[in-house]
N, CA, C and O atoms as a CHARMM CRD file, in Angstrom:
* protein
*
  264
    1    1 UNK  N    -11.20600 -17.36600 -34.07800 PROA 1      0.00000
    2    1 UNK  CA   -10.38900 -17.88500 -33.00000 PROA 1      0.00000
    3    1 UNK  C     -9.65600 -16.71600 -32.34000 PROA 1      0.00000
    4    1 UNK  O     -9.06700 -15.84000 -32.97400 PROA 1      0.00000
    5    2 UNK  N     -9.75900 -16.79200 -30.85600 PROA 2      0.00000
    6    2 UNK  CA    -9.23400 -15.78000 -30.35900 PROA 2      0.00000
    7    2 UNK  C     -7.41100 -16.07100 -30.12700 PROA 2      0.00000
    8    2 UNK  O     -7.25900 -17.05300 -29.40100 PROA 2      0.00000
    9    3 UNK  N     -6.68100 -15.73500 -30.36800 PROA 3      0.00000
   10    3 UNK  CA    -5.18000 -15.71900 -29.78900 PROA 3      0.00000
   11    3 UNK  C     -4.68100 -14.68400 -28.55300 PROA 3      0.00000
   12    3 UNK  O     -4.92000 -13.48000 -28.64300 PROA 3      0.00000
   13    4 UNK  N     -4.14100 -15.11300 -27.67300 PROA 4      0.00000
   14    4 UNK  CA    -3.53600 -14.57700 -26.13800 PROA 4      0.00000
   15    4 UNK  C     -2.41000 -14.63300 -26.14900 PROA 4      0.00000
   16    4 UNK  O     -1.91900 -15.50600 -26.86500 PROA 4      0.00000
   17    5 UNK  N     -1.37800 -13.62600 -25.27100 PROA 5      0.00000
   18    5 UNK  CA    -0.41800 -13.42000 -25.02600 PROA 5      0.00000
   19    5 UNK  C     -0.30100 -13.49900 -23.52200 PROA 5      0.00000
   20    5 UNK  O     -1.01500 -12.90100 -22.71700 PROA 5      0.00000
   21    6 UNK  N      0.87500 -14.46400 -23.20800 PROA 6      0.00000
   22    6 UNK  CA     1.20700 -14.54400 -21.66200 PROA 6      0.00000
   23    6 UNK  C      2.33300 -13.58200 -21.08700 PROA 6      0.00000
   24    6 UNK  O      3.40400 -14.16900 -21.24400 PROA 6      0.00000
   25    7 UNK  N      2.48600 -12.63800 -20.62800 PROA 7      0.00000
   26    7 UNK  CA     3.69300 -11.95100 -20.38800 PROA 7      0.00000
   27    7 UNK  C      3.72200 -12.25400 -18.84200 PROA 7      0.00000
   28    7 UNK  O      2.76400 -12.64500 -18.17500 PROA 7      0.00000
   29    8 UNK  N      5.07000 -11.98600 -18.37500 PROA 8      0.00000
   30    8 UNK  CA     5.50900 -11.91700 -16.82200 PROA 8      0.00000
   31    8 UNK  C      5.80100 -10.78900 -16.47300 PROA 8      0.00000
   32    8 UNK  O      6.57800 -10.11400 -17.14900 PROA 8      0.00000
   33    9 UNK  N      4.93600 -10.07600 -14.71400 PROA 9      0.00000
   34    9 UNK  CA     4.66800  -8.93600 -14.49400 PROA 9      0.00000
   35    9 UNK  C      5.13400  -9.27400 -13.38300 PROA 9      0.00000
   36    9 UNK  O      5.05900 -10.40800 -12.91000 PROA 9      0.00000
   37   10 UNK  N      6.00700  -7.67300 -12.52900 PROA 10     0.00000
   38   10 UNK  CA     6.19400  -8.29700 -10.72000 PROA 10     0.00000
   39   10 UNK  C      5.30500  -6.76200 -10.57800 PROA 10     0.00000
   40   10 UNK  O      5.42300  -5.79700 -11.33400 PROA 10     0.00000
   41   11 UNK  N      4.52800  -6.86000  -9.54500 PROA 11     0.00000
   42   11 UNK  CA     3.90900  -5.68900  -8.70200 PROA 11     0.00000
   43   11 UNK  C      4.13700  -5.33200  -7.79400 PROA 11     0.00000
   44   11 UNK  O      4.02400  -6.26700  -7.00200 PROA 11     0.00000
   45   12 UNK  N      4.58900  -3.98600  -7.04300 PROA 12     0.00000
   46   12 UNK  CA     4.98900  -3.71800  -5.45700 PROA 12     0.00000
   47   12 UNK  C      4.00500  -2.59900  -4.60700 PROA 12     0.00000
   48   12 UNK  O      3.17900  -1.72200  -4.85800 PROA 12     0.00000
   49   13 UNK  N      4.71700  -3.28500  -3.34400 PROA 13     0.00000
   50   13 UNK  CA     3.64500  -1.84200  -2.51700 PROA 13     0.00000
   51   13 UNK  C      4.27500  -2.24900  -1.53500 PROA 13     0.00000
   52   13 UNK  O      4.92400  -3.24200  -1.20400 PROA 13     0.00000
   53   14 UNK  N      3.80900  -0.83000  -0.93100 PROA 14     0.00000
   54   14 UNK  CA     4.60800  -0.84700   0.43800 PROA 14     0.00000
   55   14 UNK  C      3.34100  -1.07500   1.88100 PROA 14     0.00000
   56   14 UNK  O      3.46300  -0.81800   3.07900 PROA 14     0.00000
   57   15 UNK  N      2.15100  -1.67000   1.07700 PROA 15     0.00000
   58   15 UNK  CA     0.97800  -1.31300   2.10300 PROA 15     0.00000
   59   15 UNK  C      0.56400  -3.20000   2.36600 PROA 15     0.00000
   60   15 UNK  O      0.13200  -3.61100   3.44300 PROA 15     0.00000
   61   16 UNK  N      0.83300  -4.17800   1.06100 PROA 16     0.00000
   62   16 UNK  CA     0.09300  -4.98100   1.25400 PROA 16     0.00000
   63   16 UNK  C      0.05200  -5.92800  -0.44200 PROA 16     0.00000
   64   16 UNK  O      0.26300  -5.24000  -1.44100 PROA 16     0.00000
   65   17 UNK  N     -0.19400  -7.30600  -0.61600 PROA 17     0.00000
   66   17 UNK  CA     0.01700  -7.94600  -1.35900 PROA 17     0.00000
   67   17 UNK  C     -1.10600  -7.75600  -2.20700 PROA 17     0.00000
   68   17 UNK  O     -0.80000  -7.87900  -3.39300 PROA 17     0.00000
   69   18 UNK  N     -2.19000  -7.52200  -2.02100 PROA 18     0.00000
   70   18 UNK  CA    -3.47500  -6.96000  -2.53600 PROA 18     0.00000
   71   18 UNK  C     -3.42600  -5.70600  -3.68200 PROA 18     0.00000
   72   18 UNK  O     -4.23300  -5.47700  -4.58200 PROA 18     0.00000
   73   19 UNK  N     -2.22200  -5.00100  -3.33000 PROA 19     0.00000
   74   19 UNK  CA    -2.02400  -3.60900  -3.36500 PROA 19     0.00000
   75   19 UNK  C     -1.13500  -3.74800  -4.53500 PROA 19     0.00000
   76   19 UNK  O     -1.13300  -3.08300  -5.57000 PROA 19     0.00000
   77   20 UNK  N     -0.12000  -5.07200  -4.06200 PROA 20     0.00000
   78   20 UNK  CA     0.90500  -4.99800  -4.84600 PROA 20     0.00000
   79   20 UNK  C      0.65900  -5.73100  -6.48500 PROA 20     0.00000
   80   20 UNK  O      1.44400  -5.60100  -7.42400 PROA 20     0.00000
   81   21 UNK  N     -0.46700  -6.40600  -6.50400 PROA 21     0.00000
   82   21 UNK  CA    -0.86900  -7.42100  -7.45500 PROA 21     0.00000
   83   21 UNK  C     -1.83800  -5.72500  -8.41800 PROA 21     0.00000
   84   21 UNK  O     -1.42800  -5.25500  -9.48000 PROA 21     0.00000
   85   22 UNK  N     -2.77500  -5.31400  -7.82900 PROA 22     0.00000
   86   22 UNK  CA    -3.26700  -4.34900  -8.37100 PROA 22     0.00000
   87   22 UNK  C     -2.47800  -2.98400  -9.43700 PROA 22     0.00000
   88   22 UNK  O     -2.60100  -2.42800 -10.52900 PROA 22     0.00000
   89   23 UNK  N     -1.69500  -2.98500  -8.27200 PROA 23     0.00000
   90   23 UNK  CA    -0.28700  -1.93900  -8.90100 PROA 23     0.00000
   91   23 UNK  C     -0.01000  -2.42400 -10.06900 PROA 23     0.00000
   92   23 UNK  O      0.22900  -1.69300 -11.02900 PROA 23     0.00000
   93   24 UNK  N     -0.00700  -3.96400 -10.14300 PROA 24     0.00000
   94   24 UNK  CA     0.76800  -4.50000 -11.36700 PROA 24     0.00000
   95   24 UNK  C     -0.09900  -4.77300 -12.40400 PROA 24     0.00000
   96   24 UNK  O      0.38800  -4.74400 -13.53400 PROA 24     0.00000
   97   25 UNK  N     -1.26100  -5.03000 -12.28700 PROA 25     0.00000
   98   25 UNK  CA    -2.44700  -4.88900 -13.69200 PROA 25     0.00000
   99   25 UNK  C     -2.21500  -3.39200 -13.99900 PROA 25     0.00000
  100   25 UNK  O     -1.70700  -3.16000 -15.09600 PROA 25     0.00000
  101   26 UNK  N     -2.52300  -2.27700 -13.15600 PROA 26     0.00000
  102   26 UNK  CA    -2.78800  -1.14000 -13.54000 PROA 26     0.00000
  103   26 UNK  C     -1.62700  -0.54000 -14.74300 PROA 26     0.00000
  104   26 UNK  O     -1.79500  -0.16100 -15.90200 PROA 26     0.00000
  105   27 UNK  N     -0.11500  -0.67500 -13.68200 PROA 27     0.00000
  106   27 UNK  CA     0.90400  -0.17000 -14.88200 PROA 27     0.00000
  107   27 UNK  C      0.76400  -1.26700 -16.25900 PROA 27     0.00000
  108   27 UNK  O      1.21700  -0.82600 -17.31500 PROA 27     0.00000
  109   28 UNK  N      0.25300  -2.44700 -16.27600 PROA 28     0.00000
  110   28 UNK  CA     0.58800  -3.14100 -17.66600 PROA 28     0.00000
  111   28 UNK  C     -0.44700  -2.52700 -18.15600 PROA 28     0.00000
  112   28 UNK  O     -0.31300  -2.69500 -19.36800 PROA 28     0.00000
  113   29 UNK  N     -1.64500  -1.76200 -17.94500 PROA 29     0.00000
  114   29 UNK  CA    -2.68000  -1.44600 -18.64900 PROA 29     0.00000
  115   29 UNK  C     -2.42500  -0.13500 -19.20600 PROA 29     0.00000
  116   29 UNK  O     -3.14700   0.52100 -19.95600 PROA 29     0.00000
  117   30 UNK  N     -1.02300   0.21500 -18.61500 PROA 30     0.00000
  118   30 UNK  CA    -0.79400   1.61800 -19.31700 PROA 30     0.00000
  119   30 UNK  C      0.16200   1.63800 -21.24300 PROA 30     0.00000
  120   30 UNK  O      0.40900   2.49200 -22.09400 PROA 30     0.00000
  121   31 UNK  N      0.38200   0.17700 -21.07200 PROA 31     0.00000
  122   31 UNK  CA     0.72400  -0.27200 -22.84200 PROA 31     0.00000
  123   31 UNK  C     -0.23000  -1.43500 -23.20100 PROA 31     0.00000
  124   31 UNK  O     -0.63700  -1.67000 -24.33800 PROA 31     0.00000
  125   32 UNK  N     -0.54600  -2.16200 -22.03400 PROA 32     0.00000
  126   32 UNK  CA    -0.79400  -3.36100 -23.04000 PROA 32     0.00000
  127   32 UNK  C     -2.41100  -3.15200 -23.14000 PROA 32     0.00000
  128   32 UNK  O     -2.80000  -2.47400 -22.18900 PROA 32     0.00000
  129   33 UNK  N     -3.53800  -3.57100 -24.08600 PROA 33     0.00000
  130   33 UNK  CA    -4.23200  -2.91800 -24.34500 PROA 33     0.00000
  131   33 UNK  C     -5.31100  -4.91900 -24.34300 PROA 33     0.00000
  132   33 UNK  O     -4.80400  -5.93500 -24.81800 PROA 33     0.00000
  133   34 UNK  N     -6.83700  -4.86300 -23.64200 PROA 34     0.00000
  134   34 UNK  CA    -7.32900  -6.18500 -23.95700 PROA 34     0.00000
  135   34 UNK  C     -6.72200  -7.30800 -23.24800 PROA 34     0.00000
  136   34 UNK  O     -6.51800  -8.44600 -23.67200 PROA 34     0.00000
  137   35 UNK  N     -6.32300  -6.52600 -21.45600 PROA 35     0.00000
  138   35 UNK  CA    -5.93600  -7.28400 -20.43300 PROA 35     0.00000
  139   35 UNK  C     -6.92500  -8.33700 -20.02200 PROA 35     0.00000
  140   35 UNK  O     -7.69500  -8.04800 -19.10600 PROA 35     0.00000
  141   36 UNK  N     -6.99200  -9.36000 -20.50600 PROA 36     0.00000
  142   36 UNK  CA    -7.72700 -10.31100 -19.77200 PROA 36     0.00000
  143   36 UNK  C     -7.46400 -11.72700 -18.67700 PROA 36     0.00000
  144   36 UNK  O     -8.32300 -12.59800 -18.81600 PROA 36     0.00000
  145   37 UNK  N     -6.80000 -11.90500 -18.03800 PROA 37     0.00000
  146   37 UNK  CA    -6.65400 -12.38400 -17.21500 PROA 37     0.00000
  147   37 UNK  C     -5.36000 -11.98400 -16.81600 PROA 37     0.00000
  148   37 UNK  O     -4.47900 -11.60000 -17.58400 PROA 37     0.00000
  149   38 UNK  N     -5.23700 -12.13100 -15.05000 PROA 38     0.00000
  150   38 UNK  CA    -4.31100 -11.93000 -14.07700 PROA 38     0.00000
  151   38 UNK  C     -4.03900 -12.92900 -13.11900 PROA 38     0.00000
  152   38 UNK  O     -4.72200 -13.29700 -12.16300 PROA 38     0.00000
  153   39 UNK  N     -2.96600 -13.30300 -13.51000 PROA 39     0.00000
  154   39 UNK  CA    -3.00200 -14.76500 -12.30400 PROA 39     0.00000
  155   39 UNK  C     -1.57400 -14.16300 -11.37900 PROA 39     0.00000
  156   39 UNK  O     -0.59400 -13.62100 -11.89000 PROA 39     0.00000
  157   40 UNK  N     -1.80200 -14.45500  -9.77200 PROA 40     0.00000
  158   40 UNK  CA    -0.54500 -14.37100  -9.47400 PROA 40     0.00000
  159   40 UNK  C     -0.04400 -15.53600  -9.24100 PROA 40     0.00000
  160   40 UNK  O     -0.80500 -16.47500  -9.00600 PROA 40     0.00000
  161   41 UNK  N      1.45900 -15.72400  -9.26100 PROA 41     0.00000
  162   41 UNK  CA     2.41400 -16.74200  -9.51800 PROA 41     0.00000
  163   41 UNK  C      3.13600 -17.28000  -7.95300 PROA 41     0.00000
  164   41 UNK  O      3.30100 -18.37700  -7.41900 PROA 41     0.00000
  165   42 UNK  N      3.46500 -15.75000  -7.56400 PROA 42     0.00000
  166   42 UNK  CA     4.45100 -15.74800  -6.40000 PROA 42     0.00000
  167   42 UNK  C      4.20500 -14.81000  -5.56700 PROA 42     0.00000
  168   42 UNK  O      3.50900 -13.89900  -6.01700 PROA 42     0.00000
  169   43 UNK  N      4.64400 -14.69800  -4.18000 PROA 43     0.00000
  170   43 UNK  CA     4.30900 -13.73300  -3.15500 PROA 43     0.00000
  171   43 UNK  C      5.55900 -13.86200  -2.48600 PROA 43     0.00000
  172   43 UNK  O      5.85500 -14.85400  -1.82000 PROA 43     0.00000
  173   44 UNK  N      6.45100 -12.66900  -2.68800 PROA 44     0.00000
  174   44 UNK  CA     7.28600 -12.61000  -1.51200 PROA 44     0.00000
  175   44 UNK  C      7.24100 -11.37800  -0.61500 PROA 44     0.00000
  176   44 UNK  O      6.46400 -10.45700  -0.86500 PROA 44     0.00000
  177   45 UNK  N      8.05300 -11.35600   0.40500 PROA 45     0.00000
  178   45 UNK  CA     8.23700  -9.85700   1.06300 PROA 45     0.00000
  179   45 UNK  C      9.74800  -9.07900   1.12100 PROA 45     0.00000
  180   45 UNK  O     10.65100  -9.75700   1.61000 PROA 45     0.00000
  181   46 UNK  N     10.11200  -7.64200   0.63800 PROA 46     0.00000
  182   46 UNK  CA    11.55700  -7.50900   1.17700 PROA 46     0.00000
  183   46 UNK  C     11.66100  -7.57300   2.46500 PROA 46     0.00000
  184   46 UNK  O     10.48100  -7.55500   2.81400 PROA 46     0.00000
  185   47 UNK  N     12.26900  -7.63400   3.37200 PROA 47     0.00000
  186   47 UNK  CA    12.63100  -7.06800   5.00700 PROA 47     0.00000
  187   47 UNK  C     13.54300  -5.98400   5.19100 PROA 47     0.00000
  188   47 UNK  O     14.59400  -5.82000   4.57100 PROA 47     0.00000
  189   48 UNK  N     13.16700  -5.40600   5.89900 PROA 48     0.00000
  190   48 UNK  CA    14.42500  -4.66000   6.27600 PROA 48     0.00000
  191   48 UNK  C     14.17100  -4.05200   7.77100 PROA 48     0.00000
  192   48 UNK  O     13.17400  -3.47300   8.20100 PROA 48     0.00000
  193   49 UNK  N     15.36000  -4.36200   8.39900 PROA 49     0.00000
  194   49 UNK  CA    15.33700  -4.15200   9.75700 PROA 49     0.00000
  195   49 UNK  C     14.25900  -5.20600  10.31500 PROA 49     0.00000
  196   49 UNK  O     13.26300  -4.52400  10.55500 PROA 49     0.00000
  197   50 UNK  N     14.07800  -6.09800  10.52800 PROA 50     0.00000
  198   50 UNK  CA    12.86300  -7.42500  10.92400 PROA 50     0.00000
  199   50 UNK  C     11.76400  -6.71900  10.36100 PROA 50     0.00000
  200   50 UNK  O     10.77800  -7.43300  10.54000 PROA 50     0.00000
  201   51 UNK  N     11.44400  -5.68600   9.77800 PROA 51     0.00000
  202   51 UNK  CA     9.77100  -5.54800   9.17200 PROA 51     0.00000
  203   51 UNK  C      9.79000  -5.86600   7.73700 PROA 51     0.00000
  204   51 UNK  O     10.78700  -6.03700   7.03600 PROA 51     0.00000
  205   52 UNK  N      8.31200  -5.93200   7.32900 PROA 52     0.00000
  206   52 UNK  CA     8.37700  -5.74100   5.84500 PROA 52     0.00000
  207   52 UNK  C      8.31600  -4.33500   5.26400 PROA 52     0.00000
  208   52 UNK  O      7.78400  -3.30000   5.66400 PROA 52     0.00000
  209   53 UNK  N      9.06300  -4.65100   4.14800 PROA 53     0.00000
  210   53 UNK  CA     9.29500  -3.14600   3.65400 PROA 53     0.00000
  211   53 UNK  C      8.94700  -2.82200   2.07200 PROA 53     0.00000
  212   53 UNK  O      8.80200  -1.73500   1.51300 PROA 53     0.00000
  213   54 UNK  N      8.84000  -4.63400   1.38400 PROA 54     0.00000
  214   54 UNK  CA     7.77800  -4.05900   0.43300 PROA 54     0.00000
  215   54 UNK  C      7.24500  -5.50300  -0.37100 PROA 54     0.00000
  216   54 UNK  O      7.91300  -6.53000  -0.50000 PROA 54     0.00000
  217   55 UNK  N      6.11500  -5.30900  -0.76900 PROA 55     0.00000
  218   55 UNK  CA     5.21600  -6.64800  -0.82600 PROA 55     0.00000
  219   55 UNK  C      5.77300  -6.72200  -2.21500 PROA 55     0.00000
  220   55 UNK  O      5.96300  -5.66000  -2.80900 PROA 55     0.00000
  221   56 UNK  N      6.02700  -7.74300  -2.73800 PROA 56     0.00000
  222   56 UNK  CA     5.50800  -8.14200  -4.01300 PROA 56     0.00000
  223   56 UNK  C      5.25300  -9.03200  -4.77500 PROA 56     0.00000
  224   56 UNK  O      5.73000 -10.12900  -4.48400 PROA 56     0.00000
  225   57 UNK  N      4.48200  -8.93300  -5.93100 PROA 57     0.00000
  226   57 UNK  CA     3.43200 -10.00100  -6.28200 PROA 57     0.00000
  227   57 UNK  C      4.05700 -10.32300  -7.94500 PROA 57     0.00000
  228   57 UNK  O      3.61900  -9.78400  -8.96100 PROA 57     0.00000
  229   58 UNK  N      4.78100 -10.97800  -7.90800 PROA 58     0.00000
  230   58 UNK  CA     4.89800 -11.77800  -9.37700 PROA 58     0.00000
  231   58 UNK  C      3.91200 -11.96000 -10.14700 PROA 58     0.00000
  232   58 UNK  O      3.03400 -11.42100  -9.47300 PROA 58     0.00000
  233   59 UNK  N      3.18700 -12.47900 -11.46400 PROA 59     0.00000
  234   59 UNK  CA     2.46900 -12.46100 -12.15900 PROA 59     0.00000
  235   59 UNK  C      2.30600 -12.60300 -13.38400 PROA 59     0.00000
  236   59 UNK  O      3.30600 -12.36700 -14.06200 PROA 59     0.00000
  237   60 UNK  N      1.04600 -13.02400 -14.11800 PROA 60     0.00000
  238   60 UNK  CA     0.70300 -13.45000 -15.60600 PROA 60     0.00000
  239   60 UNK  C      0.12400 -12.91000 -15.86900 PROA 60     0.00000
  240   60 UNK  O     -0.87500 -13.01100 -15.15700 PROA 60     0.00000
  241   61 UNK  N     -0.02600 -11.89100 -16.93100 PROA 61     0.00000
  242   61 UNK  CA    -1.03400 -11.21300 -17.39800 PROA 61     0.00000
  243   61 UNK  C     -1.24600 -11.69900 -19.20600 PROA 61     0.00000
  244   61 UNK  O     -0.47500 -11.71800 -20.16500 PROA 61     0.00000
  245   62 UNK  N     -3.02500 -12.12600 -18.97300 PROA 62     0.00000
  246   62 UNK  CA    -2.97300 -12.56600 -20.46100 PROA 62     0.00000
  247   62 UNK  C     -3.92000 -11.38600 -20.89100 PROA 62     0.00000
  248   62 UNK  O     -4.71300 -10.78300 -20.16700 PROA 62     0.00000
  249   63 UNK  N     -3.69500 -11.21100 -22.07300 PROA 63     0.00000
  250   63 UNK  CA    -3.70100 -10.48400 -23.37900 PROA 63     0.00000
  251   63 UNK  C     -4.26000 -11.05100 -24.69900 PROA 63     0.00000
  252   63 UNK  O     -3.83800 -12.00700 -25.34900 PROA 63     0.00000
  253   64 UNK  N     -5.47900 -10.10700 -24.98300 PROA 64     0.00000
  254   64 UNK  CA    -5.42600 -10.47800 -26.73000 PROA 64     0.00000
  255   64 UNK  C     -5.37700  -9.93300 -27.32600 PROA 64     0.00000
  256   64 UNK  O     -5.75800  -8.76900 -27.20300 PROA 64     0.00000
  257   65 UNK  N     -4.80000 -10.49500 -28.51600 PROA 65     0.00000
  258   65 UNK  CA    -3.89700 -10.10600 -29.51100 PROA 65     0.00000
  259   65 UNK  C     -4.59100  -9.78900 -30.53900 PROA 65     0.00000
  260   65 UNK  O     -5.24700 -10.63300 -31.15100 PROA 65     0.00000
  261   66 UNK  N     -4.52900  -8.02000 -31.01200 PROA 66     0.00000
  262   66 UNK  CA    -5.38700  -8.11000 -31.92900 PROA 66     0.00000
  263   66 UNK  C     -4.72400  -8.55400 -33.34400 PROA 66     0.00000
  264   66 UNK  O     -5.43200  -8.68600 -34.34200 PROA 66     0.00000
């Protein structure tokens, strides 16, 4: 039987929500080890001055547990 771990991840970028979800697998892959699924949760934007100024992507990253 396999066992998974659900943790909560936020991802940013300053280019795009695509960017910002990616950002955020990549740094969890720099500890967590047997990343298997990525769901995103939420999408917001900061503003500043009426533009956007930085994307980011909330998130689930599951994990198994060795």
């Amino acid at each position: 039987m396999t066992i998974y771990k659900i943790i909560d991840i936020v991802g940013t970028s300053e280019k795009s929500f695509a960017d910002a979800a990616k950002n955020a697998v990549i740094e969890a892959g720099k500890t967590v080890r047997k990343i298997r699924r990525a769901e995103v949760t939420k999408l917001d934007v900061k503003v500043e001055n009426d533009k956007p100024a930085l994307y980011r992507a909330e998130m689930n990253i599951s994990f198994e547990i060795e």
